[in-house]
N, C-alpha and C positions, 0 to 999 in steps of 0.2 A: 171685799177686795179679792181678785183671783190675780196670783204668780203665773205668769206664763215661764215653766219650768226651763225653757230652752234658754233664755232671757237671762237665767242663771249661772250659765254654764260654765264662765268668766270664776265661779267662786272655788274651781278645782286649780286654778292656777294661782291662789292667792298664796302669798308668802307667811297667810298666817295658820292654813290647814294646818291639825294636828298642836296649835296653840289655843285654843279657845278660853283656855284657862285665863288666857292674859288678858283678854278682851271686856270681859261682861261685870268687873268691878272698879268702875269707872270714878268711885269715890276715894280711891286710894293714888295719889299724885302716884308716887314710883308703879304702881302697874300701869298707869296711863302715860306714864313718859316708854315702858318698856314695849307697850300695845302701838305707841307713835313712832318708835324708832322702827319697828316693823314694818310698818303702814310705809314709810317714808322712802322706803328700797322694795317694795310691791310692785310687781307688774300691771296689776288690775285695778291700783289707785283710784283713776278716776272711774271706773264701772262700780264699783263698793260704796264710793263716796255718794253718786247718783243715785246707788239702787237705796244706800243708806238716811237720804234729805228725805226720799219718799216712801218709806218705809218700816223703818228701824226706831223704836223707843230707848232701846236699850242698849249698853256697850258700847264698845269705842269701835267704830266700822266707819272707815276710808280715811283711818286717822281725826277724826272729830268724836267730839263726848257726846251724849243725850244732850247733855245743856247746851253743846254748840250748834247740833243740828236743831233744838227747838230753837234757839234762836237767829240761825237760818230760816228754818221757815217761817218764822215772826217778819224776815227782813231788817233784825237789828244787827247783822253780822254778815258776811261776806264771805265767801266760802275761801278766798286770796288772802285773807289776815290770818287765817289761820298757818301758824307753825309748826311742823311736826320737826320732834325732836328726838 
């Protein structure tokens, strides 16, 4: 898989630069509601969320867990039932 880096660009405007801490421990509810509450007033939401279904194993990115986007991509979940809180 190659990044077209330009494609990226979108992730210098995200609300969550400089938090990364909050994002990539995604088995603890309260850091995943504190990674959602971010996610949810983002300007880059939906480009995160995109780059994240097809992309991302790990962490909470575009407001969804690893287990949401696997099963997003399974098709057993909907990317609109998700809540971000």
């Amino acid at each position: 898989m190659t990044l077209d880096l330009n494609h990226l660009r979108w992730m210098s405007k995200a609300a969550c630069v400089g938090k990364g801490h909050l994002f990539f421990d995604d088995l603890k509810k309260t850091q995943v509601a504190k990674a959602k509450k971010i996610c949810a007033a983002c300007p880059v939401l939906q480009e995160c969320r995109a780059h994240a279904i097809e992309n991302e194993e790990f962490g909470v990115w575009g407001g969804l867990t690893a287990n949401q986007r696997r099963l997003i991509r399974r098709g057993r979940l909907k990317v609109e039932a998700v809540v971000l809180k």
